[in-house]
N, C-alpha and C positions, 0 to 999 in steps of 0.2 A: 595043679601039681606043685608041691614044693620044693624050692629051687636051690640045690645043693651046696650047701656052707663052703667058702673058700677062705682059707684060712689066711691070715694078717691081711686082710680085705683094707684096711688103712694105707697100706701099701701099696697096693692096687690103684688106691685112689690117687699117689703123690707120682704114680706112673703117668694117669692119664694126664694131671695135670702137670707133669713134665713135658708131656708130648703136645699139649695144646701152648705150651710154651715157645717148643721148639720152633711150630708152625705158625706161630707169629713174629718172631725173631728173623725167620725164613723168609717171610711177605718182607718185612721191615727190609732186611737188607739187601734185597736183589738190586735197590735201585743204586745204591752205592758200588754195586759190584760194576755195574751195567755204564755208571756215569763217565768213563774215558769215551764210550759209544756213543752215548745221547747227547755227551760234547759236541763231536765233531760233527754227527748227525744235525745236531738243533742250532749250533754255533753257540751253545751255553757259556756264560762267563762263572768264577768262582762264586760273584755274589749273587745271579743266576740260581746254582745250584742252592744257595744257602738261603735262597728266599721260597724256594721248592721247599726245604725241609723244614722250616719253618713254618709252614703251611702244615704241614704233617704237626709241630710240635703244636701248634693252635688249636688246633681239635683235639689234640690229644688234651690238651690242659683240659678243655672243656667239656670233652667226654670225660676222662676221669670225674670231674665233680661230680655228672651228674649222671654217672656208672655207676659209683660206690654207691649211693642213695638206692639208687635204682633196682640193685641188687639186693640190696639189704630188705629192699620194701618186697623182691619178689621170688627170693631166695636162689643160691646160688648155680641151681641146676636150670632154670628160663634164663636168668639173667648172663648167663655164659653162653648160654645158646645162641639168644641174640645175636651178643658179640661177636662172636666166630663168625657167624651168616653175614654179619655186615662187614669185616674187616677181610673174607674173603672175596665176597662180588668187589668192593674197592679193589685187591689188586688184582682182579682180572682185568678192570677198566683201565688199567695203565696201560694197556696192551693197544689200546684206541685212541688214546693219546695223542698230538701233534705239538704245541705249544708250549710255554711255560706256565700259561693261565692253566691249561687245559691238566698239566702234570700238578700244579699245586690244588687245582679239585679234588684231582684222585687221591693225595696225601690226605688232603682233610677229612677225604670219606674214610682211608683208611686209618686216620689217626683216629676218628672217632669211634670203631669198631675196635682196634686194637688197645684202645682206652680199658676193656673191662677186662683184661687177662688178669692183671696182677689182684684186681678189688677180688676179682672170685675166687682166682688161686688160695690168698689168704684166707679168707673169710672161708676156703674150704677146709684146710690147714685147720685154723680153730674149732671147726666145730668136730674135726676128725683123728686131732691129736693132743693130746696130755702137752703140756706147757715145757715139760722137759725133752720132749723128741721133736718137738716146734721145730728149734733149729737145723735139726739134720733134716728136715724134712723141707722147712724153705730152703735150705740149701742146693737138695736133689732138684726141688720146683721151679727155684732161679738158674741152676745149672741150665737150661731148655733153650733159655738166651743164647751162651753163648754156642751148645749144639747146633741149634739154627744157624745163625751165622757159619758156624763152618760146614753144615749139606746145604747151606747157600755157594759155601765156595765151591762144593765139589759139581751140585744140581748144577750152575748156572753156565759153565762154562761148557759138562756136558751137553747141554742144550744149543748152545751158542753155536758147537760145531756141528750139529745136523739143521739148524731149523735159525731162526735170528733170534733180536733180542725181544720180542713180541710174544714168542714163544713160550719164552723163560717166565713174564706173566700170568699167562694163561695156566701152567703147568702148573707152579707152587701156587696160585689162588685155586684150586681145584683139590687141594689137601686137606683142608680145613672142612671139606664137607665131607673127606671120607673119615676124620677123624669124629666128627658127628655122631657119626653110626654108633660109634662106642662109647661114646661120652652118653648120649639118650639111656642106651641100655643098661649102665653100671654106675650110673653116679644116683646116688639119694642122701639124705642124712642118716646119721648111724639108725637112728631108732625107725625109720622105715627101709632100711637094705635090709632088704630081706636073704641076702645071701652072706650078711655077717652074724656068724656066731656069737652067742649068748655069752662066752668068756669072753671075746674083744668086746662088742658091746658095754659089758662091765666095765671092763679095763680102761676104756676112753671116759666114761662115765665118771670114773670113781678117783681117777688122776688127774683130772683136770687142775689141781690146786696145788701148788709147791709153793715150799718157804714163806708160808702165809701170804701168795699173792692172791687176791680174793677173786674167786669167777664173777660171774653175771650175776645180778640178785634178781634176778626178774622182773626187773624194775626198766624202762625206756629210757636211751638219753635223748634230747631232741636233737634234730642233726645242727641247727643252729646252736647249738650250747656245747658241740665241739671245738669250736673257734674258742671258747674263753678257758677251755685247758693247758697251760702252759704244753703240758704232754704232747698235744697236738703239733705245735708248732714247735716241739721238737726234731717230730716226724718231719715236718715242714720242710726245716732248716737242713738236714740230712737228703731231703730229696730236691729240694732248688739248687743248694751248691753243687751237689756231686752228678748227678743224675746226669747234667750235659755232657760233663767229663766222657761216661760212657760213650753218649749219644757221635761226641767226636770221633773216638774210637773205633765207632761200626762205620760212620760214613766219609769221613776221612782219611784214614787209617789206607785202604787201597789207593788212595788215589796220592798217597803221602810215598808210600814205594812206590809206587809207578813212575812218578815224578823223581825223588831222588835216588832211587836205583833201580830204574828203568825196567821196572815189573811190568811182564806180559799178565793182563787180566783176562784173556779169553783162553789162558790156559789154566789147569790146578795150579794153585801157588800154595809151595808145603812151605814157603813161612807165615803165612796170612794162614796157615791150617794151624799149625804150630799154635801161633800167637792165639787168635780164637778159641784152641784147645784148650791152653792153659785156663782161660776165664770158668770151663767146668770145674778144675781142681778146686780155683777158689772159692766158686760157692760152695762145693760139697765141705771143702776143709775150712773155710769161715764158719756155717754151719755149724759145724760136728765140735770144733776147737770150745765155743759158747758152749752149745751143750755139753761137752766134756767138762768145763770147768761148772756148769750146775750141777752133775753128778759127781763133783769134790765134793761140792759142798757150799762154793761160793751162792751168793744171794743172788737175783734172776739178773735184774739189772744193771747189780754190779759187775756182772759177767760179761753180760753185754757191752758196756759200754768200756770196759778196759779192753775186752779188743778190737771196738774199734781206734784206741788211743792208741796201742799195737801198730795196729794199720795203716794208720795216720803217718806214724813217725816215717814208716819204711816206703809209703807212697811219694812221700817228701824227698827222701833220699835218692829215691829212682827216678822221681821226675828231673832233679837236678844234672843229674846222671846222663839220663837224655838230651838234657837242653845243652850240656856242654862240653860232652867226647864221645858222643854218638858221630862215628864217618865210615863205617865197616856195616856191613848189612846185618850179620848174621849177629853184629855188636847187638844190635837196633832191635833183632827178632828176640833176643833173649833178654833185654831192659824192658824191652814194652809188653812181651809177655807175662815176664813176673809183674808188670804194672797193672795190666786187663785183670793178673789172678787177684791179685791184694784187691782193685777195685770191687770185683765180686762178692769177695769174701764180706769188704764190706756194707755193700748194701742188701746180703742176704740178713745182716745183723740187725739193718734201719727197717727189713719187715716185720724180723720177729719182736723186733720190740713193740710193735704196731698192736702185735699179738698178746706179748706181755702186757704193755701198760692199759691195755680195755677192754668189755665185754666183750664175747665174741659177735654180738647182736650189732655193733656198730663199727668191727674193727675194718669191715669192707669199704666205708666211708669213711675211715679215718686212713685209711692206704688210699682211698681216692684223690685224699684233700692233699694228703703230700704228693702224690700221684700228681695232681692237678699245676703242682708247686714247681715243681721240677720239669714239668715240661713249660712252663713257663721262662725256667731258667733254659730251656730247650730251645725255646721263641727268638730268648736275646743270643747265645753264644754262638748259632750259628752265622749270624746275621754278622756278631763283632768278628769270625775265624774266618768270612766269606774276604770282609774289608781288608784283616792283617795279610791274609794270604795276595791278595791281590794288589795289596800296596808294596809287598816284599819283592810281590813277583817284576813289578813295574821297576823296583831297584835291581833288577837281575838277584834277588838272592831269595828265594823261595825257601831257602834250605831254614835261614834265616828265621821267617814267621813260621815255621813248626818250631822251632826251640823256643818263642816265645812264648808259643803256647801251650809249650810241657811245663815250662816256666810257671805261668800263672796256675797249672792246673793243680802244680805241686804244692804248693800254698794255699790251695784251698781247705783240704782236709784236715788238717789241727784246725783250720778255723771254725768248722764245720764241727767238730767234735767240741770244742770248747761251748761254744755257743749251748749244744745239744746236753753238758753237762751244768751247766748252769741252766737251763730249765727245770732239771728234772734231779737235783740235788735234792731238795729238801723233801719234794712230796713224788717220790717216780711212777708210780701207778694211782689211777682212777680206779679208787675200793669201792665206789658205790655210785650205780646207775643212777643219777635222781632226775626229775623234769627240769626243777628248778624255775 
């Protein structure tokens, strides 16, 4: 029997991959939420916790590598499935946990499962959107982040008060297989979904090309011969610098109110909703802002990457901002929200570029490799944010190593852009697939 056309079925599809977004974001940050608990519980110290997360960001670099490949070799509807399956049984196992050894397993099993969200996300993105709706569309995809994170705030605390923090485990790792159900039944590539119509069909088909950015020629790149693309390692450079930034964000971030204004985390906290919220604005409106200016008319890249310069200057402004007349809470809720949103905004930009500057046959490996990059810088910053924190704290001034750390983080991102414009000045897209 044939199965009834739904119409802008494209759409359909930056749903599902929103929602398997959000339920990794959800996994990722329960343990942050949970960590005042498993302190006292475990007698954890800060570099304790940050050698826990690091554990998490080590798998993850190395899943990412060898996700992107992985997917690409086995297209993006098994190779998402995988993933899901292994990054939910990982945080069920947190729930069984005792140690610190035993909590830095369960990261790595879930860093290496949560490793393939973003390669398939993208690489779904390209093969299911025209070049000029890319943006809004990773924008809606990376929005899932910060969703997550905030029905983490609201899941984990309802959990807390009927059942413990064992619970809160069990429950949000048991998401990811209901979301299963609908990802098996509705995801395909355009030319076999069979429940999209012949005019979207076309439509994705036949737009794939703007402003003479050249598609795929049908031609393979070897995955080894993306290292010697400048383009690459622009991707690179955008997700090693910034990438931790966030990472601090999600797992820091609760325990930074708790500690300087005495935030109850086993109840809702509407500024930690707040502040998470705003990071959906900005991916949707980083997004939408690119593509709004390639529907001017500006050229794909150049679009791109002037707002990330945008964003740069004003993440610069706000970090300073924070590190040195932040003493009022709700000062605190609305500087680092509008900081979480500009952050979004701009790494919804560092994907779609992933998407602009290469086939779509290799762009799930080429979001791996910075994937890869940035949790590396994952590796190092918690380990350096574990030390400052715990060197501040030993000076009585804890308040102290967060302003240093808004400090340095604000200084990253022009440097991160400049770097990422000098790569990709002279030649910005990969026009043609070759072996080489």
């Amino acid at each position: 029997m044939k199965k009834k056309v739904i119409k802008n079925y494209r759409w359909l599809i930056v749903t599902l991959l929103f929602a398997g977004t959000v339920i990794n974001y959800l996994d990722r940050q329960v343990i942050g939420l949970l960590k005042p608990i498993l302190e006292v519980e475990f007698s954890w110290t800060e570099t304790d916790f940050g050698r826990i997360m690091s554990a998490f960001s080590f798998a993850y670099a190395i899943g990412l590598l060898v996700s992107g490949k992985f997917i690409d070799q086995v297209g993006t509807k098994l190779g998402y499935t995988v993933a899901v399956v292994l990054w939910s049984l990982a945080s069920m196992i947190h729930a069984v946990m005792k140690t610190v050894t035993e909590f830095g397993f369960a990261r790595l099993l879930l860093g290496l499962g949560e490793s393939g969200n973003f390669p398939a996300g993208m690489k779904a993105i390209a093969e299911w959107f025209p070049r000029k709706e890319r943006g809004l569309a990773t924008g809606i995809f990376n929005s899932g982040t910060a969703v997550g994170v905030v029905l983490a705030l609201v899941i984990s605390p309802l959990i807390l008060q009927h059942f413990g923090w064992r619970e809160v485990f069990w429950i949000t790792g048991l998401l990811g297989f209901i979301w299963l159900i609908f990802w098996i039944r509705l995801y395909n590539i355009p030319s076999r979904a069979k429940q999209l119509g012949k005019e979207e069909l076309t439509y994705i088909e036949h737009n794939q090309e703007i402003e003479n950015v050249p598609v795929d020629t049908g031609e393979k790149i070897r995955w080894k011969r993306l290292f010697l693309f400048p383009q690459t390692w622009a991707i690179v450079t955008g997700k090693f610098l910034i990438d931790p930034i966030f990472w601090f964000f999600l797992f820091w971030l609760p325990s930074y109110f708790s500690t300087t204004f005495q935030l109850d985390l086993t109840r809702i906290s509407p500024e930690l909703l707040i502040i998470y919220s705003a990071t959906t604005i900005g991916s949707i409106a980083g997004g939408y802002f690119s593509s709004w200016l390639i529907g001017r008319g500006w050229a794909v890249i150049r679009a791109r990457k002037s707002v990330l310069l945008l964003f740069a200057l004003i993440e610069f402004i706000i970090m300073m901002s924070i590190a040195r007349l932040v003493t009022d809470k709700w000062v605190a809720v609305g500087l680092i929200s509008l900081a979480v949103a500009i952050h979004q905004a701009w790494a919804t930009n560092i994907f779609t570029l992933a998407s602009d500057m290469f086939p779509k046959e290799v762009v799930s490996s080429v979001v791996g490799i910075g994937g890869m990059m940035g949790a590396i810088g994952g590796i190092l910053f918690p380990l350096l944010v574990g030390y400052w924190l715990d060197l501040y704290k030993g000076l009585g001034n804890l308040a102290g190593g967060y302003h240093l750390i808004f400090t340095v983080c604000g200084l990253i991102y022009f440097t991160a852009w400049l770097i990422i414009h000098l790569l990709t000045r002279r030649k910005p897209v990969v026009a043609k697939a070759t072996n080489g």
